[in-house]
Structure formats: structure tokens, C-alpha cells
C-alpha positions in Angstrom: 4.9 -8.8 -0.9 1.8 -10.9 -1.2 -1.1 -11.2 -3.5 -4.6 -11.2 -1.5 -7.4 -12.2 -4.3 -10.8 -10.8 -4.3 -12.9 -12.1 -1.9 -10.3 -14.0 -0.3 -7.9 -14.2 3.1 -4.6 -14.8 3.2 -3.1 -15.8 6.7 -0.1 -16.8 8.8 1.3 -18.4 11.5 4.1 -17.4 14.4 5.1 -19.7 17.1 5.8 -17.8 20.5 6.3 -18.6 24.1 5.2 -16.2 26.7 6.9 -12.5 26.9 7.8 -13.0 23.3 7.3 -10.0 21.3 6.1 -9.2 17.7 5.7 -6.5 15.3 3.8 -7.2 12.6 3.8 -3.6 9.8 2.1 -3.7 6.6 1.4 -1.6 3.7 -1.4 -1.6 0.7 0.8 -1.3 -2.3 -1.7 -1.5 -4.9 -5.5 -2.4 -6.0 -8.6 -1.0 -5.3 -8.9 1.5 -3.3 -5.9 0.3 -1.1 -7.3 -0.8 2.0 -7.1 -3.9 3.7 -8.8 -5.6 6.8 -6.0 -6.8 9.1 -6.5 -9.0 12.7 -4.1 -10.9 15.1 -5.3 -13.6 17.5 -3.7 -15.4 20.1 -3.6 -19.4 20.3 -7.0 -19.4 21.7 -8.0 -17.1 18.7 -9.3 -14.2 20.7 -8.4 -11.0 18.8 -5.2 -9.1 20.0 -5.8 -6.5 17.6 -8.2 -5.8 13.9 -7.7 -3.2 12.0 -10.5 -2.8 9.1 -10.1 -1.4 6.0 -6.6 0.8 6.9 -3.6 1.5 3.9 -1.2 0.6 6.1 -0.4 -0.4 9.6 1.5 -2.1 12.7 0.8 -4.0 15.6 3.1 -5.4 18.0 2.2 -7.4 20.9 3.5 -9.6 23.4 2.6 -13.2 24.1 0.7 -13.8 27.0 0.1 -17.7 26.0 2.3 -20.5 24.3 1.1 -21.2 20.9 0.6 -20.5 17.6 -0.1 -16.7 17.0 -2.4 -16.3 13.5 -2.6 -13.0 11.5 -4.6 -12.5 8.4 -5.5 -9.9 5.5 -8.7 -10.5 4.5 -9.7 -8.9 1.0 -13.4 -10.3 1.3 -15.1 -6.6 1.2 -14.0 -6.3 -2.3 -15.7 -8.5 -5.4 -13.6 -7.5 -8.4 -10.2 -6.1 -7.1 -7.0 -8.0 -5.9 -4.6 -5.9 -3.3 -0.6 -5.9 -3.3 0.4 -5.8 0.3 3.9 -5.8 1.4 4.5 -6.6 5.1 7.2 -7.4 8.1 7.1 -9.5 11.0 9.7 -8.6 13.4 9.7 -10.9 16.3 12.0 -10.5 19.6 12.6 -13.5 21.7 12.1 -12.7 25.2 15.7 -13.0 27.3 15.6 -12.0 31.2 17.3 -8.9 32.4 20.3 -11.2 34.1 23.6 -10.7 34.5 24.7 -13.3 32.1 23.3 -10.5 29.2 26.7 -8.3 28.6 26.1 -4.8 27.8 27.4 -5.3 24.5 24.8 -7.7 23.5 22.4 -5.2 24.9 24.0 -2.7 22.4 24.2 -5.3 19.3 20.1 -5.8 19.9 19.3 -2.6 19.9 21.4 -1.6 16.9 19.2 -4.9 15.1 16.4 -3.2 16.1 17.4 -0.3 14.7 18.2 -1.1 11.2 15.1 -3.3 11.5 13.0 0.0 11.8 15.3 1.5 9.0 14.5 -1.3 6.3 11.0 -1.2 7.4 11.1 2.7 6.6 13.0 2.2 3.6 10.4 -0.6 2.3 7.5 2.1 3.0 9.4 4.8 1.1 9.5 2.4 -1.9 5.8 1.7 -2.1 5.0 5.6 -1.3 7.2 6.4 -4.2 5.3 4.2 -6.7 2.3 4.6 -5.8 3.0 8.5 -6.3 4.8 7.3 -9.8 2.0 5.8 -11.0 -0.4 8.7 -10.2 1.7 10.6 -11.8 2.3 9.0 -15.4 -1.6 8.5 -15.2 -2.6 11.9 -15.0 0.6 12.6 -17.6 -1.7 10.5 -19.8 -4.4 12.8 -18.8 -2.9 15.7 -19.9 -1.6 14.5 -23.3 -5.1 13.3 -24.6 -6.8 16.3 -23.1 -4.2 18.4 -25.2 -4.4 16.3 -28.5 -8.3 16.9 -27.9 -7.9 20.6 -27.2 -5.4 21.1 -30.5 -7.6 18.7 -33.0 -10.7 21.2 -31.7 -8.7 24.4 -32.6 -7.6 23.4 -35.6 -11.4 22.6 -36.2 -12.4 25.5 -35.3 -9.7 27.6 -37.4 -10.8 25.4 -40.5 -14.4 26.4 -40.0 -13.5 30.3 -39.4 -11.6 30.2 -42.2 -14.6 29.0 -44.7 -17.2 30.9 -43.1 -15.1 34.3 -44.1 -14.2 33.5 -47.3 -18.0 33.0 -47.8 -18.2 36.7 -47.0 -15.8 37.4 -50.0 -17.2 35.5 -52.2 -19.0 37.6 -55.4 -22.5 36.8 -55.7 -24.7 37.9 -58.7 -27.9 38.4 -58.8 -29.1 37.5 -62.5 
């Protein structure tokens, strides 16, 4: 998870070689209104993909060129807020369908793969779930000063009944 200051772009740098392949997921976890702008460019830093202002996202893309691969989040569209962003890069290193590949190996990359996608799941069900924790304590808050308001204006209100009939009761001579 990474910190992207207002006004500011944090990037980063893979090295691949061509057929390479890389997934690159990310999530807003907080600030703002939770977006992010989000691009990928090759060695020759033509765009491979840009997302702008998204809450979350993933890209994956193979290398076409040798070279250092560059992806950013970019937080310049906001002034004042900072973003939490959590994110994976999953990279796969490009092996030719020979014989020398046994079909276990096969089977022992695709069951990487798969728990790959499972932590990447399990990461985005975290940040879901506090995101949804702290709406939840904030309109908790909500609801308890709205009450205390609501009781202080009963109890107000009973107070002022209360004088107003006893006025009614009240003797008054006329001398």
C-alpha cells in the first residue's frame, strides 16, 4: 500500500523481455473521493493503457519490446487530499510451449496463478470491508448526536409545556 500526496505521482518500474506478461491490479483504499489516474507505458513510453480517475482497476499486458516498463498513479487532480492505494504486480515470464515443460510444471503454474488471483481477491475484500467499516462508525456518529440533539430538544420542549400550564393554574387577583 502506498501513499500518493496531493498533487503528486508516484511511479514504478518492471524490467521485461518480449512475450513477458504483467498484471498490474490496484485499489483506492482511502482519501478523497477515491479515485485515482492510473497509465502503463512501454520502454518507448507510448501508453499501453490509462485509466483516469477509476476506484480500482487491472491491466495486464504483454511486452512487445525489451525494456523498462513504467506505471504511475498520479494524484495531481486533487489539491488538498492524499489517496491510500493498495496494488499488485503479477508478472509471468514467458517460457515456450516445448517439450522440455513437464505437465506438472504446467500444473504447479497454474495453481501459482491461482492463489495469486486468491490473495489478490482476498486483498480487495480487506479494503471493501473497511471502507464499508468506516462508513459505518461515521454514520453511527451520526445517529448518536442526532439523538442527543433530538432528546436535549424534547426535554426542552417538556420543560416549556410544563411552565406554560402551570401559568394556567396560577390564581390571579384582580385588586
Amino acid at each position: 500500500m502506498i501513499e500518493v500526496p496531493a498533487s503528486k505521482k508516484e511511479c514504478f518500474f518492471e524490467d521485461l523481455h518480449v512475450n513477458d506478461q504483467m498484471t498490474v491490479t490496484y485499489q483506492v483504499g482511502g482519501g478523497g473521493h477515491l479515485d485515482i489516474d492510473f497509465w502503463l507505458a512501454d520502454p518507448e513510453n507510448q501508453a499501453l493503457a490509462k485509466h483516469i480517475k477509476q476506484t480500482t482497476g487491472s491491466v495486464s499486458v504483454t511486452a512487445n519490446k525489451d525494456g523498462r516498463h513504467e506505471y504511475c498513479f498520479s494524484n495531481q487532480m486533487s489539491a488538498v487530499a492524499d489517496k491510500l492505494v493498495s496494488f499488485n504486480v503479477h508478472g509471468v515470464i514467458y517460457v515456450g510451449e516445448d517439450e522440455t515443460v513437464a505437465p506438472v510444471e504446467r500444473e504447479i503454474r497454474d495453481l501459482a496463478n491461482g492463489l495469486k488471483s486468491v490473495k489478490d481477491e482476498q486483498e480487495y475484500i480487506v479494503l471493501r470491508e473497511r471502507r464499508h467499516r468506516n462508513t459505518a462508525e461515521s454514520t453511527n456518529a451520526r445517529v448518536k448526536w442526532w439523538s442527543i440533539l433530538q432528546a436535549i430538544l424534547v426535554f426542552s420542549v417538556v420543560g416549556w409545556q410544563v411552565y406554560y400550564l402551570k401559568s394556567f393554574f396560577e390564581v390571579k387577583r384582580v385588586i
